[in-house]
KOLSEVEX-637907 format. One record per residue (C-alpha): residue in three letters; chain; x, y, z. Coordinates in steps of 0.2 Angstrom, whole numbers, plus 2048, in hexadecimal, padded with zeros to 3 digits. Layout:
residues N
+---------+--------+-----+-----+-----+
: residuo : cadena :   u :   v :   w :
+---------+--------+-----+-----+-----+
:     ALA :      A :   X :   Y :   Z :
...
+---------+--------+-----+-----+-----+
end
This chain:
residues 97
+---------+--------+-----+-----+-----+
: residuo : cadena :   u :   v :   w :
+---------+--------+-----+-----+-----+
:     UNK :      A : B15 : BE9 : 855 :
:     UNK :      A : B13 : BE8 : 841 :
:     UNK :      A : B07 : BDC : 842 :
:     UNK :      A : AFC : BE9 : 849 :
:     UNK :      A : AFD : BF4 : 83A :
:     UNK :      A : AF3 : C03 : 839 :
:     UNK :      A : AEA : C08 : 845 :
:     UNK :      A : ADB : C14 : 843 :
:     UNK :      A : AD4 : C1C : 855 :
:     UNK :      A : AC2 : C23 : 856 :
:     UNK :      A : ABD : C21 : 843 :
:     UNK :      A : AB1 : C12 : 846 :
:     UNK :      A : AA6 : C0D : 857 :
:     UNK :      A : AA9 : BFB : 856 :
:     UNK :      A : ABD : BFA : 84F :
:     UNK :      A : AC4 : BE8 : 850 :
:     UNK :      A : AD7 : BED : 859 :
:     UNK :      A : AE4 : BE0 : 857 :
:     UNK :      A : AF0 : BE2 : 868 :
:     UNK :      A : B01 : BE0 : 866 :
:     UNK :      A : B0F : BE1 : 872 :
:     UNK :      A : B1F : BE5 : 871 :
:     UNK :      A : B30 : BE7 : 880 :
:     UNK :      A : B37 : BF9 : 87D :
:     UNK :      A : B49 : BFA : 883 :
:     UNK :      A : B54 : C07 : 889 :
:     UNK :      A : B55 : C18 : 87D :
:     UNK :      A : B47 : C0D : 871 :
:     UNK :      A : B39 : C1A : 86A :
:     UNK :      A : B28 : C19 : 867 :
:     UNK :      A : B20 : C23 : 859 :
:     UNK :      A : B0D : C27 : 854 :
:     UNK :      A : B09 : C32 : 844 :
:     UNK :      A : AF9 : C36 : 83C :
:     UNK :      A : AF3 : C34 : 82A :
:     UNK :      A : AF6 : C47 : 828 :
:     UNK :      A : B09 : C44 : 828 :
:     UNK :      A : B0B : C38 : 81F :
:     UNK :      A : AFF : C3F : 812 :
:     UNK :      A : B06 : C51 : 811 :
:     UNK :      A : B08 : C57 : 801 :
:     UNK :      A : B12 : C65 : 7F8 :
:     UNK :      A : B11 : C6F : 7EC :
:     UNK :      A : B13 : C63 : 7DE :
:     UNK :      A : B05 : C59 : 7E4 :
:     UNK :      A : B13 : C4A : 7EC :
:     UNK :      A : B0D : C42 : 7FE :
:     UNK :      A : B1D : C41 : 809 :
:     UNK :      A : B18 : C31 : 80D :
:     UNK :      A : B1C : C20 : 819 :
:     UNK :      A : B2E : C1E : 811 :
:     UNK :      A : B33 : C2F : 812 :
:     UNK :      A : B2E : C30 : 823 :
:     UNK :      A : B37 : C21 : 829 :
:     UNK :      A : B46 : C24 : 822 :
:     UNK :      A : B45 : C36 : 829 :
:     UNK :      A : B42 : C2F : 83C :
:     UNK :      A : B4E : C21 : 838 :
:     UNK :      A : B5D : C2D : 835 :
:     UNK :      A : B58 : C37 : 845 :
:     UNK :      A : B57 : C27 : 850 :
:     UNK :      A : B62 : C30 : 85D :
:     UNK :      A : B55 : C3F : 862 :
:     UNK :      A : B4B : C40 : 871 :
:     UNK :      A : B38 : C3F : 86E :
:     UNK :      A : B34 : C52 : 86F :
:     UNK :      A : B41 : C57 : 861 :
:     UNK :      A : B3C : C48 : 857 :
:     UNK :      A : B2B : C4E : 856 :
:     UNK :      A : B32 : C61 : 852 :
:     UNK :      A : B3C : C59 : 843 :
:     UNK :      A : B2E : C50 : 83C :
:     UNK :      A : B23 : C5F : 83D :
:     UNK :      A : B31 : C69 : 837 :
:     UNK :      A : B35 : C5D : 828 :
:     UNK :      A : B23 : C5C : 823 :
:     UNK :      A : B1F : C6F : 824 :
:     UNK :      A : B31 : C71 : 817 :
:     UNK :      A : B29 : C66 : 80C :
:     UNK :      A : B18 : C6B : 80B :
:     UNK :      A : B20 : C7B : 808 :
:     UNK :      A : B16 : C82 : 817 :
:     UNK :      A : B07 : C7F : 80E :
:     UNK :      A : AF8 : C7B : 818 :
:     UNK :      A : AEF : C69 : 817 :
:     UNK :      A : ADD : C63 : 819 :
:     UNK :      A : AE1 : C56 : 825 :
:     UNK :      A : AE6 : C57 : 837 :
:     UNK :      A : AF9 : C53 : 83B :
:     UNK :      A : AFE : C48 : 84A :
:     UNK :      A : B0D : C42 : 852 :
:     UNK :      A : B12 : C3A : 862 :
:     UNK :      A : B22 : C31 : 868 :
:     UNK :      A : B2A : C2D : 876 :
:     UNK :      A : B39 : C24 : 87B :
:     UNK :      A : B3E : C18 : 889 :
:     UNK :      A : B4C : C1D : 896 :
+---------+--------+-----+-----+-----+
end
């Protein structure tokens, strides 16, 4: 599904969507994030960012969807040092049984 990229949903009326397909397998997860996330930033003024964030989900390949999401929303709310941002933050996952 890479070749779909990013995808942005409701920004603009007449969006060209790429489809994409992909076979999910047993335990395989699924996982949606917003902008926000990858965009939070600390203190410092340092996005966590889309590397950051895959190698956090990538080492926590084993969780269930539900405490996936917590750990990412706990992850990014330890880095941003609980600080609130301007921008919404969104995730979604869910795995196949």
């Amino acid at each position: 599904m890479a070749e779909a990229g990013n995808l942005i949903f409701g920004v603009e009326e007449n969006l060209e969507m790429i489809q994409a397909s992909a076979r999910l397998g047993a335990d395989e997860a699924v996982l949606f994030v917003s902008d926000g996330l990858i965009e939070a930033t600390n203190l410092k003024g340092s996005q966590y960012g889309i590397e950051r964030l895959e190698g956090f989900v990538t080492s926590r390949g084993a969780l269930t969807a539900s405490d996936l999401v917590e750990s990412i929303v706990a992850k990014i709310r330890q880095y941003t040092e609980y600080v609130d941002q301007g921008d919404d933050q969104t995730v979604l996952a869910f795995r196949v049984k």
